[in-house]
C-alpha angles and dihedrals in degrees: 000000000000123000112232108224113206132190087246108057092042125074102208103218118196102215119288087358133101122235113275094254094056085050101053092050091048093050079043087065092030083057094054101037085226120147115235104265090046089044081049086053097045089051094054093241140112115279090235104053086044090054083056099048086055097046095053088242087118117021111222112237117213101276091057088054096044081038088051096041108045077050088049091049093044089044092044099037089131084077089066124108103193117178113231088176135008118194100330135148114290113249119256086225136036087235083070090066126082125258091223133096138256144082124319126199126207126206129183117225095278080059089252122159105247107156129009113185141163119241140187097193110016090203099073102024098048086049085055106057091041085063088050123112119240106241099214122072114248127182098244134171144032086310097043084230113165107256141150101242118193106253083245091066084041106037119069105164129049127202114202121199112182113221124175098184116085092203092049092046089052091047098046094051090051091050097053098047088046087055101044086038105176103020119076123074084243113134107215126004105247127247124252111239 
């Protein structure tokens, strides 16, 4: 009698790869440049299974990926850039500001970029610069005279992004000052590290 052969007993290899399903879960590891116990941990699976998923021994269905990856987000959630403001009024206080950490933006009131900095705790660091001098000369106020005007008198909007991740933080103001060269107060452009 003939054996019925179905899509789903079957897992179809290309030759010399993985399915598809063994090789997302290895660049998975790969992307986290975590060893396998620890990639199982963080999985929130056995070692052993996961040794067979990447293998190829067992091939992982869907919910062991979605399983594997909402465990991976919620291991790795230092890796997050969540937005607390985007490109709203500047509070009158410090107290109005957030304790958390990230990169702040600030705009003056044409929505240009004047300032990007890292903070640990945006309510003092953000306060700061906004106390800073702007190194360059603008002719500023009701006689257009050149003068060095503190970013508080010249921003008028804020942008928050919270970022755990110290690393990340250093990498994404750089980033951002690489990419609007020229055109920020900032002082230097940061270094990747």
């Amino acid at each position: 009698m003939p054996v019925k052969v179905t899509k789903a007993n079957v897992s179809i290899k290309i030759k010399g790869r993985q399915p598809k399903n063994v090789e997302f879960l290895q660049t998975l590891q790969d992307l986290t440049k975590l060893n396998q116990v620890d990639f199982a941990k963080a999985c929130g699976k056995k070692a052993s299974n996961m040794n067979r998923y990447l293998s190829g021994r067992f091939k992982p269905g869907k919910k062991v990926l979605e399983s594997c990856f909402k465990h991976l987000s919620e291991h790795l959630s230092e890796w997050t850039v969540r937005p607390l403001m985007e490109i709203e009024s500047i509070p009158k206080t410090a107290n109005g500001l957030p304790e958390t950490s990230g990169v702040y933006i600030l705009y003056d009131s044409a929505g240009s970029i004047l300032y990007v900095g890292k903070a640990t705790k945006f309510r003092t660091e953000v306060w700061q610069t906004l106390g800073r001098q702007i190194p360059v000369a603008l002719r500023f106020g009701p006689t257009l005279g050149k003068v060095n005007p503190r970013l508080r008198q010249v921003a008028s909007r804020l942008s928050l992004y919270k970022v755990e991740s110290e690393r990340l933080r250093h990498n994404l103001e750089a980033i951002f000052l690489r990419a609007i060269a020229n055109q920020t107060h900032n002082s230097n452009i940061g270094k990747f590290i």
